[in-house]
C-alpha positions in Angstrom: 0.0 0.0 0.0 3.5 2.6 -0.6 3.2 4.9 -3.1 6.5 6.6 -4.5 6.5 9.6 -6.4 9.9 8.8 -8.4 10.0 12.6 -9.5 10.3 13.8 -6.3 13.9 14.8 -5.2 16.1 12.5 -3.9 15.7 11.6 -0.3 17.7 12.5 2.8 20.9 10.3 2.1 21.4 7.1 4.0 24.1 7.5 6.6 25.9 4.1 6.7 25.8 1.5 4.2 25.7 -2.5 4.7 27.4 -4.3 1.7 27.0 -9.1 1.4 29.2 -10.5 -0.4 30.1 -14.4 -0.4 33.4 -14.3 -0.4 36.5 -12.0 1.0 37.9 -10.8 -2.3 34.4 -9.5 -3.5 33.9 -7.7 -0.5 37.3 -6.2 -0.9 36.5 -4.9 -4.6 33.1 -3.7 -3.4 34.2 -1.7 -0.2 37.0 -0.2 -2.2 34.6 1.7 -4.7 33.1 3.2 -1.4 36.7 4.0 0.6 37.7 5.7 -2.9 35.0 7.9 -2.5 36.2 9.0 1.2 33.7 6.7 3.2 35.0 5.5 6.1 34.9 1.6 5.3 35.6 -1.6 7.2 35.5 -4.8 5.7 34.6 -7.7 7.9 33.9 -11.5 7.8 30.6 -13.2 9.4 30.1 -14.0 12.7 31.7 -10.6 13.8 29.9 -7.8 15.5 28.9 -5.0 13.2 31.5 -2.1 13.9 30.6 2.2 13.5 31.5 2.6 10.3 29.7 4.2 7.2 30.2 1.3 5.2 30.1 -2.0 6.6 31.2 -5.0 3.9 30.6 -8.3 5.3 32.2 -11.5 3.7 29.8 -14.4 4.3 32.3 -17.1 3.1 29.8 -19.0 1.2 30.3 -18.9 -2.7 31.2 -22.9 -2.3 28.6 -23.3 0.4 26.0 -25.8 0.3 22.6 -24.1 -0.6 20.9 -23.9 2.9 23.8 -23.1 4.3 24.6 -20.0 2.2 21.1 -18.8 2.6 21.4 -19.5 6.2 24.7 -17.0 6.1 23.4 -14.6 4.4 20.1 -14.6 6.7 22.1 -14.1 10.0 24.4 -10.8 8.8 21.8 -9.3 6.5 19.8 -9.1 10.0 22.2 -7.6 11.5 22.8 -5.0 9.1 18.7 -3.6 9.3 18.8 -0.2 9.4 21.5 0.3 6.7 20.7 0.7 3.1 22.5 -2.7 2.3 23.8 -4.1 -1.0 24.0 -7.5 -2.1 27.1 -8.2 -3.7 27.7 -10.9 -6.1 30.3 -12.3 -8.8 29.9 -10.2 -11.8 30.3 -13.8 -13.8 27.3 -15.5 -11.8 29.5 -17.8 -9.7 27.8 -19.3 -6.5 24.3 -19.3 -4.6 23.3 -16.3 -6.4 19.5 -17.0 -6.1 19.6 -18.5 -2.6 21.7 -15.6 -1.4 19.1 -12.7 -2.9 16.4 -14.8 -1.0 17.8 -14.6 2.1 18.8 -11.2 2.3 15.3 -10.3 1.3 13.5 -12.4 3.7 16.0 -11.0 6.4 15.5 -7.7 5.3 11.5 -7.8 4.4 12.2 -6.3 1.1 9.6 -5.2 -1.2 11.7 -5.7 -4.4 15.2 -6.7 -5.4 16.9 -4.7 -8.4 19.7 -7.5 -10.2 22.2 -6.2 -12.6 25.9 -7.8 -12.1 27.0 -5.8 -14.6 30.9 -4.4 -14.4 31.5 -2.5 -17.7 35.5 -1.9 -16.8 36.1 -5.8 -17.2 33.9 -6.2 -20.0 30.7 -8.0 -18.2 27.7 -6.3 -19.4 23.6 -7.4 -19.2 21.8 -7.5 -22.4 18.2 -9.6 -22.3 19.0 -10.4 -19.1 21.9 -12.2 -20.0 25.4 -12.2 -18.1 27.4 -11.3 -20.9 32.1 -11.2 -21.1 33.9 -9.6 -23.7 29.9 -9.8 -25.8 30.2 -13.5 -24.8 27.5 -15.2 -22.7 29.1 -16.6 -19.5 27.9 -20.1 -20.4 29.9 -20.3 -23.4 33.3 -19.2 -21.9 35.9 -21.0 -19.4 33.3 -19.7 -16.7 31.1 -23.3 -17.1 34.7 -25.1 -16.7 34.9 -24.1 -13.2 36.0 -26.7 -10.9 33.9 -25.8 -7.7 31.2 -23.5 -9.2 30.8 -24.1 -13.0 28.4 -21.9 -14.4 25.8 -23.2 -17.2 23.4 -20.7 -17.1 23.3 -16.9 -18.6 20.1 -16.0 -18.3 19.9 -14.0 -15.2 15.9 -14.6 -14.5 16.1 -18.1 -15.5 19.4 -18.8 -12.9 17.5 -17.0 -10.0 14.4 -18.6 -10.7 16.3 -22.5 -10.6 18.1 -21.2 -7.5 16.0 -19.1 -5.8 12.7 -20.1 -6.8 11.8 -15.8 -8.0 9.6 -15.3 -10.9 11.3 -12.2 -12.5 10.6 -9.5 -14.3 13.2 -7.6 -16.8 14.4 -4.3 -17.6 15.4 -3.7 -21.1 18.5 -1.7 -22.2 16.0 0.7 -24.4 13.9 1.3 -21.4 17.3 1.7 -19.1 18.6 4.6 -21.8 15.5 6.7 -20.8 17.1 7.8 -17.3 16.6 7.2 -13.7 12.5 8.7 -13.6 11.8 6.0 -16.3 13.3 3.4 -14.7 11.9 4.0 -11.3 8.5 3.9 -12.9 9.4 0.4 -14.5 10.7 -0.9 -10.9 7.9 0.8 -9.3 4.9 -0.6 -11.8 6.7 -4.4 -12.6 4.2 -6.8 -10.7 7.6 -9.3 -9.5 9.7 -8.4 -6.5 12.9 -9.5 -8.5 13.5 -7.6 -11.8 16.6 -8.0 -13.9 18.0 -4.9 -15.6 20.4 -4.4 -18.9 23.4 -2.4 -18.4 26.3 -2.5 -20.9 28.2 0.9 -19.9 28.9 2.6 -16.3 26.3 5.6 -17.0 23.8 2.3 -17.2 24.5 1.4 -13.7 24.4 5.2 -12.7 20.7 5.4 -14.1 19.8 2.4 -11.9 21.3 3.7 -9.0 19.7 7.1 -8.8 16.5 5.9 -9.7 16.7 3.5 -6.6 17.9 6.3 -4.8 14.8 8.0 -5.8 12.4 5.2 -4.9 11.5 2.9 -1.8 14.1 2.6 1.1 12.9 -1.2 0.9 14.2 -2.1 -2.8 17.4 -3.7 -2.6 20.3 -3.2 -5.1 22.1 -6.5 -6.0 25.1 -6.2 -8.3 28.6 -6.9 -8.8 32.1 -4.7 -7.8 30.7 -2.8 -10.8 
């Protein structure tokens, strides 16, 4: 029963930010983009208190995880970080409980809708029809499905989150995403799933995402790579 008016002006900023990410060296990449920007940032792993910091990145150790156990991860530190606009961080080629992961940090969180785009444009991954594209090259035909302990065999973003996580998801085409922020909130805002997949192929992409979730409700939750 919300209504957003996504032409209002942005809100009050946030003060601290809670960043998931399922393993040490993606919370590393993802707390550096916030530290380069002057935000006093702590990365920590799970199972440690939550320190005073504006940007807390919590590793959850669970790319390789069993299923219920990664959700189960996920569940405990995502509560522990209500109250902070968190992101949930994952591998910008789709590697590990991607799905499980997105549901527990939403159950924990009691989020209305979840915004997916793994894009990172610097290292040439990029989301076009919902697919996890590298170099123009969807993920399932490179090395990526060769991987020893997390092979990945599917592209399609909606389709991987609905085998793992059980979402029906909606999509956000590139066409749409070139219209602005205003447009896109409208999208997020009138799409009838709580997951929705968005294109992105260059960094002003994933700017136009961001704003227009920093235009819309405090309870839709970003989920992204280092990008």
């Amino acid at each position: 029963n919300h209504t957003h008016n996504i032409d209002n002006a942005m809100k009050t900023p946030v003060e601290r930010f809670g960043v998931i990410a399922d393993d040490l060296t993606g919370a590393m990449d993802a707390g550096a983009g916030f530290a380069v920007k002057g935000l006093n940032t702590i990365v920590i792993f799970g199972d440690s208190p939550i320190p005073e910091a504006t940007v807390v990145v919590v590793s959850t150790d669970s790319r390789v995880a069993a299923s219920l156990t990664a959700y189960q991860k996920v569940q405990k530190e995502a509560r522990k970080l209500a109250g902070l606009y968190v992101y949930k961080k994952i591998d910008s080629t789709l590697l590990g409980n991607i799905g499980q992961e997105l549901r527990a940090a939403m159950d924990a969180l009691g989020t209305e809708k979840a915004v997916v785009s793994p894009a990172f444009p610097d290292n040439k991954r990029s989301v076009v029809g919902g697919r996890l594209l590298i170099d123009n090259v969807p993920v399932d035909k490179t090395s990526f499905v060769e991987d020893p302990v997390s092979p990945v065999t599917e592209a399609h973003i909606p389709t991987l989150l609905h085998k793992q996580g059980g979402f029906e998801v909606g999509s956000i085409g590139l066409d749409d995403v070139e219209k602005g922020p205003s447009y896109i909130g409208r999208q997020i805002l009138n799409n009838k799933h709580r997951v929705i997949v968005i294109d992105a192929v260059e960094q002003v992409h994933l700017k136009y995402i961001a704003e227009a979730l920093a235009m819309g409700s405090s309870s839709w939750l970003p989920c992204g790579s280092a990008g």
